[in-house]
C-alpha positions as CSV (number, residue, x, y, z in Angstrom):
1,X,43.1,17.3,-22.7
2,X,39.6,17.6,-21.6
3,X,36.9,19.7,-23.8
4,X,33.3,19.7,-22.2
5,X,30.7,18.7,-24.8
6,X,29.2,21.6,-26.9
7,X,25.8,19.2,-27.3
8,X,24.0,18.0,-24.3
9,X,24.1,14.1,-24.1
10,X,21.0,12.7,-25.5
11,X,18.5,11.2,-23.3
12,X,18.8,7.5,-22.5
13,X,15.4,5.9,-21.8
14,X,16.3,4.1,-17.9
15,X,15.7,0.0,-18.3
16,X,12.0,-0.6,-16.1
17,X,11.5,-3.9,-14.1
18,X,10.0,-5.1,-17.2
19,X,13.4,-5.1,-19.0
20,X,15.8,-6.8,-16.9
21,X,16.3,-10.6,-15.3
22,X,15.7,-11.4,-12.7
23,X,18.2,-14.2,-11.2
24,X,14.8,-16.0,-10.2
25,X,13.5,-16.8,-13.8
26,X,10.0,-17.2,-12.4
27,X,10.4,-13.4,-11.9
28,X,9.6,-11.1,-14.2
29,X,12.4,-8.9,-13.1
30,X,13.8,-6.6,-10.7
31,X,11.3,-4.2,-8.8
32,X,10.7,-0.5,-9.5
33,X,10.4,2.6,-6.6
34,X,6.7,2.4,-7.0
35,X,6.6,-1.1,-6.2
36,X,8.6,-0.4,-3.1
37,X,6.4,3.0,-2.2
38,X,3.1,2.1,-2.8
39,X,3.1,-0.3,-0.6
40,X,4.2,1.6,2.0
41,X,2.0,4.7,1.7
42,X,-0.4,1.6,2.0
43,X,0.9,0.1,5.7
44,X,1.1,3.8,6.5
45,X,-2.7,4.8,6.0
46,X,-4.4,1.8,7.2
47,X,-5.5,3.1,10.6
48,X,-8.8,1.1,10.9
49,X,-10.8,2.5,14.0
50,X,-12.3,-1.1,15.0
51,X,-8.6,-3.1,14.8
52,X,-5.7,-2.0,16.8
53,X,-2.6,-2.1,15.2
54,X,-1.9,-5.4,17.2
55,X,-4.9,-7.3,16.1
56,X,-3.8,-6.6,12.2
57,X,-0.7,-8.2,9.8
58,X,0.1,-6.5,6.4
59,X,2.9,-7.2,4.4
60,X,4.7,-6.4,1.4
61,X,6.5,-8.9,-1.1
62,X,5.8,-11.8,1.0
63,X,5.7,-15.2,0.6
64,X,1.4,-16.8,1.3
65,X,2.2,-20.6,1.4
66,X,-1.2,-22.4,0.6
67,X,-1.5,-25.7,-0.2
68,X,-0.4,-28.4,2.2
69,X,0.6,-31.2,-0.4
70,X,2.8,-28.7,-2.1
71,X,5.0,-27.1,0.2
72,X,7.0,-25.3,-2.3
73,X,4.1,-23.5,-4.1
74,X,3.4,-19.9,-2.8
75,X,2.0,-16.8,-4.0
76,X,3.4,-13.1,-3.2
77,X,1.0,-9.9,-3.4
78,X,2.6,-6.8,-3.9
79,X,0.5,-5.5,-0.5
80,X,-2.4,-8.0,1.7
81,X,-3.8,-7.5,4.9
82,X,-4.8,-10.3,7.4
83,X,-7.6,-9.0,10.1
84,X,-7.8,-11.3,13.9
85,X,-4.2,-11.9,13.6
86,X,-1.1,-10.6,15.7
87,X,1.6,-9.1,14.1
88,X,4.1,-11.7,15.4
89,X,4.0,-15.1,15.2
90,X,5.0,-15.6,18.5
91,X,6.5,-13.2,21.4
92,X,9.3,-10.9,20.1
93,X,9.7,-13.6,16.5
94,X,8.3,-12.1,13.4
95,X,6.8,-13.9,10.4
96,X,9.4,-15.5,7.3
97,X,6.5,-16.4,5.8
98,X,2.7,-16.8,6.0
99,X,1.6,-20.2,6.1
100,X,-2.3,-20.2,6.0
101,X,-2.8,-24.2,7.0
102,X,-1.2,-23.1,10.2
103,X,-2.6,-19.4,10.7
104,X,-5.9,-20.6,9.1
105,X,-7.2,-17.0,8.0
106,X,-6.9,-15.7,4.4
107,X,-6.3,-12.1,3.7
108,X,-9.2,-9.9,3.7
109,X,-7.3,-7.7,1.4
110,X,-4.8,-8.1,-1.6
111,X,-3.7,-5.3,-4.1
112,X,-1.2,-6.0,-7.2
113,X,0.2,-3.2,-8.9
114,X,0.1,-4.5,-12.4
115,X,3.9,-4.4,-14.3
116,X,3.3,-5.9,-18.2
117,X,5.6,-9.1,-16.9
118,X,2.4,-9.9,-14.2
119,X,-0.6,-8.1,-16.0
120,X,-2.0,-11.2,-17.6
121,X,-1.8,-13.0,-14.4
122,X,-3.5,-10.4,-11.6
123,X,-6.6,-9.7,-13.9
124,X,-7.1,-14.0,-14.1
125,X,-6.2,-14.4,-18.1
126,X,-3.7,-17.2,-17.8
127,X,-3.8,-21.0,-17.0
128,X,-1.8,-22.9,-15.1
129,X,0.0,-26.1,-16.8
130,X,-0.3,-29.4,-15.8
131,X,1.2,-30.5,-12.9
132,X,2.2,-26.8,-12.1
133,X,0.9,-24.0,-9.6
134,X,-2.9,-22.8,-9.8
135,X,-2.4,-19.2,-11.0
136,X,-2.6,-16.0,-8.8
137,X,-6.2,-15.5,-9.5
138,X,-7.3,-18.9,-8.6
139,X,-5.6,-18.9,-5.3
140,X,-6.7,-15.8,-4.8
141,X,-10.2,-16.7,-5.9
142,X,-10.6,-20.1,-5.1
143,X,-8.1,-21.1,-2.2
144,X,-8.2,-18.3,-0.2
145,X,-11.4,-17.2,-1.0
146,X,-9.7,-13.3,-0.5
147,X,-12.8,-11.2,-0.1
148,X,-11.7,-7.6,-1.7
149,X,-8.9,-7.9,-4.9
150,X,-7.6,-4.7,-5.9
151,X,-5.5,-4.2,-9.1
152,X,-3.7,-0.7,-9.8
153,X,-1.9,0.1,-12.5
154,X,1.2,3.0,-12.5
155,X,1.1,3.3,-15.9
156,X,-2.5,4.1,-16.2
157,X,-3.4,4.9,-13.2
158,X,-6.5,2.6,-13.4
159,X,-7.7,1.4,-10.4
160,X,-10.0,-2.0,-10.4
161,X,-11.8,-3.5,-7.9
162,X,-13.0,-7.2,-7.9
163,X,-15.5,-8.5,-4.9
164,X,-15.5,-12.6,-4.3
165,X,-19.3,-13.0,-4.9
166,X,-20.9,-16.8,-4.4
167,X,-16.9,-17.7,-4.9
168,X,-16.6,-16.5,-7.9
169,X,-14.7,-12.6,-8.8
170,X,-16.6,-10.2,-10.3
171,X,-15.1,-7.1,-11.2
172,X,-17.3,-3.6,-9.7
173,X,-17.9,-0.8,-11.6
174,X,-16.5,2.2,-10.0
175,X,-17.9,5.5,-11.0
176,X,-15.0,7.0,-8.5
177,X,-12.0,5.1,-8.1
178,X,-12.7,4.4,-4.1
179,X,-13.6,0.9,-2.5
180,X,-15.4,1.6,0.6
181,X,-14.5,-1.7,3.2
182,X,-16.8,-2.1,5.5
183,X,-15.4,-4.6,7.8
184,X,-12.5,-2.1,8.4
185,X,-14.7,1.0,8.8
186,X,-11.8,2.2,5.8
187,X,-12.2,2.6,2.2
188,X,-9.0,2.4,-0.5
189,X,-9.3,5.0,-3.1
190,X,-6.6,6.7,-5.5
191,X,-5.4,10.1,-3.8
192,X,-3.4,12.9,-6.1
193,X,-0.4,14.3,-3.8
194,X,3.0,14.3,-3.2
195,X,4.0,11.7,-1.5
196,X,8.0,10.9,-1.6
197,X,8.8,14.4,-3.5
198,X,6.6,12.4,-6.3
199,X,3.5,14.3,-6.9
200,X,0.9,11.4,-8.7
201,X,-1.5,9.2,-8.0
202,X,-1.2,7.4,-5.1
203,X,-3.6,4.4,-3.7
204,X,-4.1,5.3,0.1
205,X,-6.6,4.5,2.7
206,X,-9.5,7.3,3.8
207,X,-12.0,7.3,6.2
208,X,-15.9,7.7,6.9
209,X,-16.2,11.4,6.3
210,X,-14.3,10.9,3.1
211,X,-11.1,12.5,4.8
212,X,-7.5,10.5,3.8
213,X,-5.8,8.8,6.8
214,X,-2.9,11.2,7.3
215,X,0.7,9.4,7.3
216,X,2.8,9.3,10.2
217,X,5.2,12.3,8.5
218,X,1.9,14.6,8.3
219,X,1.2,13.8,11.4
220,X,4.3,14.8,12.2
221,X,4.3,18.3,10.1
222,X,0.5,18.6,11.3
223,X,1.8,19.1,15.0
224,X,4.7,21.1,14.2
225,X,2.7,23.5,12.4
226,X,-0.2,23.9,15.5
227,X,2.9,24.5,17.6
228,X,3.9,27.0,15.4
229,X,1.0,29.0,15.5
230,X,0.1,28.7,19.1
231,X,3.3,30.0,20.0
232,X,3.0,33.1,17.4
233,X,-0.5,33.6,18.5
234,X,1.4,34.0,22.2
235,X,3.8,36.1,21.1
236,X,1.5,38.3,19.3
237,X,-1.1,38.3,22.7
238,X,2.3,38.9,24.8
239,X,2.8,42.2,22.2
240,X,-0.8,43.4,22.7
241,X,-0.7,43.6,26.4
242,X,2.7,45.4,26.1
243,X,1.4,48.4,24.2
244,X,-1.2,48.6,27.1
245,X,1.4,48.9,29.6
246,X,1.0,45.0,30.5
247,X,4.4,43.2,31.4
248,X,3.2,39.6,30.1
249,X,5.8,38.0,32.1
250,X,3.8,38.3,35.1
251,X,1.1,36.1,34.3
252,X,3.7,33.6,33.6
């Protein structure tokens, strides 16, 4: 017969990314909601007033193939963004993959979001092995000579912000955690808000005037509410004229 429990269950800490396999061993395991969200609050924001949305390609989780003698070697950044270059590869086929000996044009942008399985290797302290794949940082740094590296940490909520300067990374101190871009007219700087019912920081895109690019749902909840009020402000006008012997209805 069943009797419920008298003591609450204790609570069970939930396995992170950090704590599972990954079938892939050279993953350091399975990927988390923030690695998933991020990156789309990311796509969502980046509304840069001198690129249409044609002449731009972001992606998430995707495969950067770079070196033409080793066609198996690629890196994946949680988020990067390509300027000059069409969403599709061709009419109506999207991208597999980003092969930049064919599309010739590196990422202007690339953000990690550090997990403690990759940490090591987005902020440049580990070496490759003989014989083996540069690291992330040198193809980031070296190969594709990516202008603006961004590095964000969940945990910590650190932002850091490294600019490619005479080919070489150098981190820049940020007395606020914003990167202003200029070649996008956009800067990248950590926003506080609730963004998928999870209220924390968030890295999102803002613009000149220091106002955050809205997403598509605030959009969204933006016009609903001015529809909202222009139609109470109506109603509240049609109201007035009544009590003055008006019938609104005629002006209709």
């Amino acid at each position: 017969m069943y009797a419920p429990e008298s003591q609450p269950l204790p609570t069970v800490a939930l396995p992170t990314m950090d704590d599972l396999p990954s079938e892939n061993p050279e993953d350091s395991g399975l990927p988390d909601l923030f690695h998933i969200w991020q990156p789309r609050l990311l796509d969502n924001t980046c509304h840069p007033p001198n690129y249409s949305w044609e002449q731009m390609f972001s992606a998430t989780d995707f495969n950067i193939y770079y070196d033409l003698h080793h066609l198996n070697w690629y890196k994946r950044p949680d988020w990067f963004l390509v300027i000059g270059m069409p969403r599709l590869h061709k009419p109506n086929e999207l991208r597999s993959s980003y092969v930049i000996w064919q599309e010739k044009i590196s990422p202007l942008v690339v953000v990690e979001l550090l997990s403690e399985g990759t940490e090591d290797e987005d902020l440049g302290q580990t070496t490759s092995a003989v014989n083996r794949p540069p690291t992330k940082w040198s193809v980031y740094e070296q190969i594709l000579k990516v202008p603006y590296y961004l590095v964000f940490s969940d945990r910590t909520n650190q932002l850091r912000f490294f600019r490619l300067v005479r080919n070489r990374y150098s981190e820049q101190i940020l007395t606020t955690p914003r990167v202003w871009i200029p070649e996008l007219k956009l800067g990248l700087g950590l926003w506080v808000g609730d963004y998928v019912d999870c209220d924390r920081p968030w890295l999102r895109w803002y613009d000149a005037d220091d106002n955050w690019i809205p997403t598509s749902e605030e959009n969204v909840q933006r016009e609903r509410l001015e529809k909202e009020a222009a139609l109470a402000k109506s109603a509240l006008l049609a109201e007035k004229l009544r009590e003055m012997g008006i019938d609104p209805d005629r002006f209709l």
